[in-house]
C-alpha positions as CSV (number, residue, x, y, z in Angstrom):
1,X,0.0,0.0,0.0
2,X,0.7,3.6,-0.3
3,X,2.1,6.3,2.0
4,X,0.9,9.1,3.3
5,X,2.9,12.0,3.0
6,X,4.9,12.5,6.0
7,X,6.4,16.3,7.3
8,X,9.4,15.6,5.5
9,X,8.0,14.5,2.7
10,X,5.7,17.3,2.5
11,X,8.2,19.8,3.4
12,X,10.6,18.6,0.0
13,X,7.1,19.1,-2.0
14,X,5.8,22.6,-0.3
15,X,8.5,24.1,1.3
16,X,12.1,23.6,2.6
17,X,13.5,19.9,4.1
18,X,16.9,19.1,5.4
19,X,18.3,15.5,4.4
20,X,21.3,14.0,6.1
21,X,23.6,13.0,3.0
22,X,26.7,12.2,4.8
23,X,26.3,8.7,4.2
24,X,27.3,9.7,0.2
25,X,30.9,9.4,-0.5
26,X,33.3,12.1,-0.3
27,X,37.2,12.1,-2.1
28,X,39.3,14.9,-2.1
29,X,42.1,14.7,-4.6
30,X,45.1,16.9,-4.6
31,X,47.9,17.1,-6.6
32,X,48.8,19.3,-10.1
33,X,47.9,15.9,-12.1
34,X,44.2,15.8,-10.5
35,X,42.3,18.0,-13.2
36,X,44.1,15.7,-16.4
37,X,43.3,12.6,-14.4
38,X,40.0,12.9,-13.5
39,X,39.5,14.3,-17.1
40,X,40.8,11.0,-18.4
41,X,38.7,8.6,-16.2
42,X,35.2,10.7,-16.9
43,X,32.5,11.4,-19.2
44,X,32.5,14.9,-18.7
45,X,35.2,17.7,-19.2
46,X,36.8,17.8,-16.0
47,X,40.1,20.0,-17.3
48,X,37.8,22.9,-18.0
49,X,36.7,23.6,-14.6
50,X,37.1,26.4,-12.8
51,X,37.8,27.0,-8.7
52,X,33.5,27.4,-8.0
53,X,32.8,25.1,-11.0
54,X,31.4,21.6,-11.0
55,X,29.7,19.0,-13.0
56,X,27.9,15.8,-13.1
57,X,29.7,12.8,-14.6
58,X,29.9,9.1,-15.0
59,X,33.1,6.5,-14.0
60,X,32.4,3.8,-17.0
61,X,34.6,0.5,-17.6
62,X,36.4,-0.3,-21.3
63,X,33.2,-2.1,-22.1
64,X,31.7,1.7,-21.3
65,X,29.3,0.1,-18.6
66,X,28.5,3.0,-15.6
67,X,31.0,1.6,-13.0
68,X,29.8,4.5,-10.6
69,X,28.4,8.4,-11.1
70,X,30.2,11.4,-10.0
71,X,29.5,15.2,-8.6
72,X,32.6,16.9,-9.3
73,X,33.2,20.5,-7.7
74,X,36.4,22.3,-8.4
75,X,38.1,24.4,-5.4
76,X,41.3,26.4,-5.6
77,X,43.7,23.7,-4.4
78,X,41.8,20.1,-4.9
79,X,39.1,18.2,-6.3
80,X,35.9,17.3,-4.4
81,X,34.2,13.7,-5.3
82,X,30.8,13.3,-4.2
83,X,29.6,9.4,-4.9
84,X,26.9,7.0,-3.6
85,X,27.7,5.2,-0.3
86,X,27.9,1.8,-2.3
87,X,30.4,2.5,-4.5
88,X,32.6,5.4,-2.5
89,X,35.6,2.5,-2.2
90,X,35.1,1.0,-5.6
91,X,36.1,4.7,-7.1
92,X,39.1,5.2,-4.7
93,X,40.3,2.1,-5.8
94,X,39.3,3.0,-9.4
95,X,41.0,6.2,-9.7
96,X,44.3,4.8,-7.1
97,X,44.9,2.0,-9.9
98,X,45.4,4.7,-12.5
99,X,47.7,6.6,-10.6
100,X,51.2,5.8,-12.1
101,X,53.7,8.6,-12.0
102,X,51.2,11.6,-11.9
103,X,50.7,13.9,-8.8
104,X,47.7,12.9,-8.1
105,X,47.1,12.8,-4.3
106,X,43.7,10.9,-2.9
107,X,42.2,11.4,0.0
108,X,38.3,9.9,1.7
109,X,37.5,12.7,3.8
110,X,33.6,10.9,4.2
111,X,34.4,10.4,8.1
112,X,35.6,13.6,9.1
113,X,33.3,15.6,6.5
114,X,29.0,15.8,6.1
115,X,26.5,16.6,3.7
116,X,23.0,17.9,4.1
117,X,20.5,18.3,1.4
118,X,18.2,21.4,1.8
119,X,15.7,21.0,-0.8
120,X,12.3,21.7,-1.6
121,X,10.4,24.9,-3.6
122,X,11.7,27.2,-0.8
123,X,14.7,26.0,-0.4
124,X,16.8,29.2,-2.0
125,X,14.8,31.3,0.0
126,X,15.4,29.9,3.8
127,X,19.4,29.2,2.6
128,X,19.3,33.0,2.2
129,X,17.7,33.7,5.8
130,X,20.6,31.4,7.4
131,X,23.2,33.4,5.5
132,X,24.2,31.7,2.9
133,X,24.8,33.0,-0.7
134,X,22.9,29.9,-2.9
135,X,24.8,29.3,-5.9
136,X,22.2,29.0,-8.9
137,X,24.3,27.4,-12.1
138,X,24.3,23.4,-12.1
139,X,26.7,22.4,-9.5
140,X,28.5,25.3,-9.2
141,X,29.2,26.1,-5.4
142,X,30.1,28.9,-3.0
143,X,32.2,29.3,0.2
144,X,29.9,29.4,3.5
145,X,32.9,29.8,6.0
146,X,33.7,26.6,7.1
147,X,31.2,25.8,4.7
148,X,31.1,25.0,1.1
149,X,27.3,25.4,-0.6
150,X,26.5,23.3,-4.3
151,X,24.0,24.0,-6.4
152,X,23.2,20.1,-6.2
153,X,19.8,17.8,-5.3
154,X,19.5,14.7,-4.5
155,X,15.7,14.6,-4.3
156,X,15.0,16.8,-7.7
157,X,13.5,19.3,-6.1
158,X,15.5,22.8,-6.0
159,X,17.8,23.2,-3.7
160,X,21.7,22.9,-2.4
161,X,23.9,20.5,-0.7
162,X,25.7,21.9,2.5
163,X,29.1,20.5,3.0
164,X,31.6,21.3,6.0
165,X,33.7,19.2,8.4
166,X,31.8,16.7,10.6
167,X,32.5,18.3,13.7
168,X,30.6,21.8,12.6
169,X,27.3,19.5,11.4
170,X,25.1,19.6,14.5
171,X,25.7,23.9,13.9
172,X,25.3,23.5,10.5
173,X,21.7,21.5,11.3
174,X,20.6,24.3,14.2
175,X,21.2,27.2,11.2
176,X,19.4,25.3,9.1
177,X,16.3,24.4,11.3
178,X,16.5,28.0,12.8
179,X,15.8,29.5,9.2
180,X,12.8,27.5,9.0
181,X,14.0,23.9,7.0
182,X,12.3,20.3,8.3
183,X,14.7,17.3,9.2
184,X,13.2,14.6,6.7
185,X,14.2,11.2,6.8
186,X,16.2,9.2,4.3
187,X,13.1,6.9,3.3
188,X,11.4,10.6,2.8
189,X,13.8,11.7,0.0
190,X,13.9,8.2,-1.6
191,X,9.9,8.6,-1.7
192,X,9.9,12.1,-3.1
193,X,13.2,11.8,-5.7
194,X,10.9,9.0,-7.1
195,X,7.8,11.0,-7.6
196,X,10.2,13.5,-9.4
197,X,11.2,10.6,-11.7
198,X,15.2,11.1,-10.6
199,X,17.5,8.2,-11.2
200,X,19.8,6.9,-8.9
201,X,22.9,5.1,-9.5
202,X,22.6,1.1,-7.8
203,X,19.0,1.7,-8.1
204,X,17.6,2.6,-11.6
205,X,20.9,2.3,-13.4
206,X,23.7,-0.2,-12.8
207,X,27.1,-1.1,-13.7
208,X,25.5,-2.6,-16.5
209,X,24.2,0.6,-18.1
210,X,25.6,2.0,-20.7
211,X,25.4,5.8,-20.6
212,X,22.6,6.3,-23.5
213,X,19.9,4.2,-21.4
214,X,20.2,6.7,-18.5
215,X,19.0,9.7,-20.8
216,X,21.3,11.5,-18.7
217,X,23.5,12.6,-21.5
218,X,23.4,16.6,-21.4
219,X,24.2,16.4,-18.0
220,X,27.0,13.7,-18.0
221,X,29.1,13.2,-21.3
222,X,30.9,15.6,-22.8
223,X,31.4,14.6,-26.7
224,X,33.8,17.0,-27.8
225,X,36.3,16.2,-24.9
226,X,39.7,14.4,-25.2
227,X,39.9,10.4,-24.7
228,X,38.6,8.7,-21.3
229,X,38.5,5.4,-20.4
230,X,35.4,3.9,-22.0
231,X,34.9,6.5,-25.0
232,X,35.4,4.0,-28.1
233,X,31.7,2.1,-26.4
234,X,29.8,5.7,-25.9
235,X,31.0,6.7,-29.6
236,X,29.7,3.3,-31.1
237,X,26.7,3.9,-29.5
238,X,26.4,7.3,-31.1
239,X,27.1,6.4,-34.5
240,X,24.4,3.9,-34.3
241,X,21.9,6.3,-33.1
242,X,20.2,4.4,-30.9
243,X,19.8,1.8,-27.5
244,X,17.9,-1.0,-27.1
245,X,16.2,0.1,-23.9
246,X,15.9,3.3,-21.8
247,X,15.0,4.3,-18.7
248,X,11.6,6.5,-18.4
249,X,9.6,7.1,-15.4
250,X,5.8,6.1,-15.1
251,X,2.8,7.2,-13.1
252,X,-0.9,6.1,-12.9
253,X,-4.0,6.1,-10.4
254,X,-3.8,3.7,-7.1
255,X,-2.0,2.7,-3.5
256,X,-0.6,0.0,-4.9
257,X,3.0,0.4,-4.9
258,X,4.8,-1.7,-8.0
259,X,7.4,-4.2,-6.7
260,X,11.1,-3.5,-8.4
261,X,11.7,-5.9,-10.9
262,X,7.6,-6.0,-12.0
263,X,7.2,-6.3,-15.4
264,X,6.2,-3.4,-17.4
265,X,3.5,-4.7,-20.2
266,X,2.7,-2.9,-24.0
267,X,1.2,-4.4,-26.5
268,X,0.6,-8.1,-25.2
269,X,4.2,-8.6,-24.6
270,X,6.8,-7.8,-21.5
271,X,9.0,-4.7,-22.7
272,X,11.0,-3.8,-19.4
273,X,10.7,-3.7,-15.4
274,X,10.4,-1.6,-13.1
275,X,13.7,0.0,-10.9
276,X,12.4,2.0,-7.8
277,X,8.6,3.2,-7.4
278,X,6.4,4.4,-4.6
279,X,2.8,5.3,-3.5
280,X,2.0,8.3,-2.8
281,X,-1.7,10.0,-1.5
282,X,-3.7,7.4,-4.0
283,X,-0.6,8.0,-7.2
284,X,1.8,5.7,-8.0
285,X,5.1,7.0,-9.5
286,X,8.4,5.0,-10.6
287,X,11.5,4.4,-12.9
288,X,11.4,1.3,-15.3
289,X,14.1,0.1,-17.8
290,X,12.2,-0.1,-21.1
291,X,12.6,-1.6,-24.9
292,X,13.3,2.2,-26.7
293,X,10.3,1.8,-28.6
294,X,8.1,2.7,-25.5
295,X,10.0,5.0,-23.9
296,X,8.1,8.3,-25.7
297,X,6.1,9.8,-23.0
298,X,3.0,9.7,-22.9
299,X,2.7,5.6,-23.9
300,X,0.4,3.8,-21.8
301,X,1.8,0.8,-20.6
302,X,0.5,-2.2,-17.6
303,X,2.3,-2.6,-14.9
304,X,0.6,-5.3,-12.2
305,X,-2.2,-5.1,-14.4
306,X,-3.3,-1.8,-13.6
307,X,-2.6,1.1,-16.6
308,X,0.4,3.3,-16.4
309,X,1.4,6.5,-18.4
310,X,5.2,6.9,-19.1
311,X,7.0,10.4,-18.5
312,X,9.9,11.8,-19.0
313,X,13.2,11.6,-16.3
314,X,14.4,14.9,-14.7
315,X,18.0,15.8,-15.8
């Protein structure tokens, strides 16, 4: 059955919500190698950031399957990685592997570092009243002394991600909560990143993706880049012009809440399954991996035998 929406939940969808991301992964890499590096072993065009600057990009294999994905913010003397929990060690090793006789320095600061989310429609407005200056441009970021602020979400609603050391977090919380934000819970910004038809790495998309299936391509890959590691599998994929399956979101009428792996029906036949859904006040919403030629929104598909209308992913 369905939730109902709880404060937290309702606080990402009406007005401001706090989420405790410190779980995620955090990397800092140092070192006058780090930019060429990172460049190398990403879809995106790491060398031309600048201190502020950041981007969103995937870690692929040779076989170009998504090993892990990647927030990248630029500061004045390092690098800062922002992974999921599940594959924070995977990418240190990953990226330690590679290094060979550049000066490239890594360091997992998760431990001694957090993250919050504030999110929500009113989230700008409350990170003003505790002081901060919000940055607005896709993960660019600003200094909040000891604190940095990126123009990141977790949940897709608008908002930032707060990051500072960990023993400044319970301060960090109280200026937070004083301008007005909600704690939510974990399961609360799982619920609501769903119903905003977000992927997640280890949940909708795997180290079996290629990049293409995502259709998270504007924000990821960067085609007019130098070689990285995995490039000759994305550039294939181009110059055939299409996948074999994509990932969509879905929504449709009822409290039943899909199971992950459920098939997803059209036309008689099985043509994908579902990733992550939730119910939500009588609506179900979710991600599915589909066969391309169903993944136009819009298509009415069955899913547990109840009808289904596909949408578009955020990103």
């Amino acid at each position: 059955m369905g939730l109902t929406a709880t404060p937290g939940f309702q606080a990402l969808r009406d007005s401001a919500a706090i989420l405790d991301l410190s779980d995620r992964g955090r990397i800092r890499v140092t070192g006058d190698d780090r930019a060429r590096l990172l460049h190398a072993m990403t879809t995106n065009h790491v060398q031309g950031l600048k201190p502020g600057e950041g981007l969103y990009a995937f870690f692929l294999n040779a076989q170009g399957q998504i090993q892990a994905d990647v927030y990248v913010l630029c500061f004045e003397d390092h690098l800062l990685l922002d992974v999921e929990p599940e594959t924070r060690q995977a990418v240190y090793e990953h990226l330690d592997r590679f290094i060979i006789a550049d000066d490239v320095t890594l360091e997992d600061v998760t431990e001694a570092t957090f993250a919050f989310g504030l999110e929500g429609p009113r989230a700008l407005e409350l990170a003003g009243a505790a002081g901060m200056t919000a940055p607005h441009a896709a993960c660019s970021h600003t200094e909040w002394e000891p604190y940095s602020v990126a123009a990141i979400s977790f949940s897709g609603a608008p908002g930032v991600q707060v990051y500072g050391p960990a023993l400044r977090k319970d301060e960090a919380l109280g200026l937070l909560t004083n301008a007005g934000a909600i704690e939510a819970t974990a399961a609360d910004g799982e619920a609501f990143r769903i119903t905003k038809f977000k992927p997640r790495y280890g949940r909708d998309f795997t180290e079996k993706s290629l990049p293409q299936e995502t259709q998270q391509m504007k924000a990821a890959v960067h085609f007019q880049k130098g070689c990285y590691l995995g490039q000759e599998i994305v550039e294939r994929v181009r110059s055939r012009g299409h996948v074999n399956k994509l990932l969509v979101g879905f929504t449709g009428d009822s409290e039943h809440v899909p199971e992950v792996g459920a098939a997803v029906a059209y036309g008689g036949k099985e043509d994908g399954e579902v990733t992550s859904a939730v119910a939500v006040d009588g609506k179900f919403y979710g991600l599915a991996i589909v066969r391309a030629q169903v993944a136009q929104p819009g298509t009415i598909v069955g899913i547990d035998g109840r009808p289904a209308t596909v949408v578009a992913l955020a990103g």
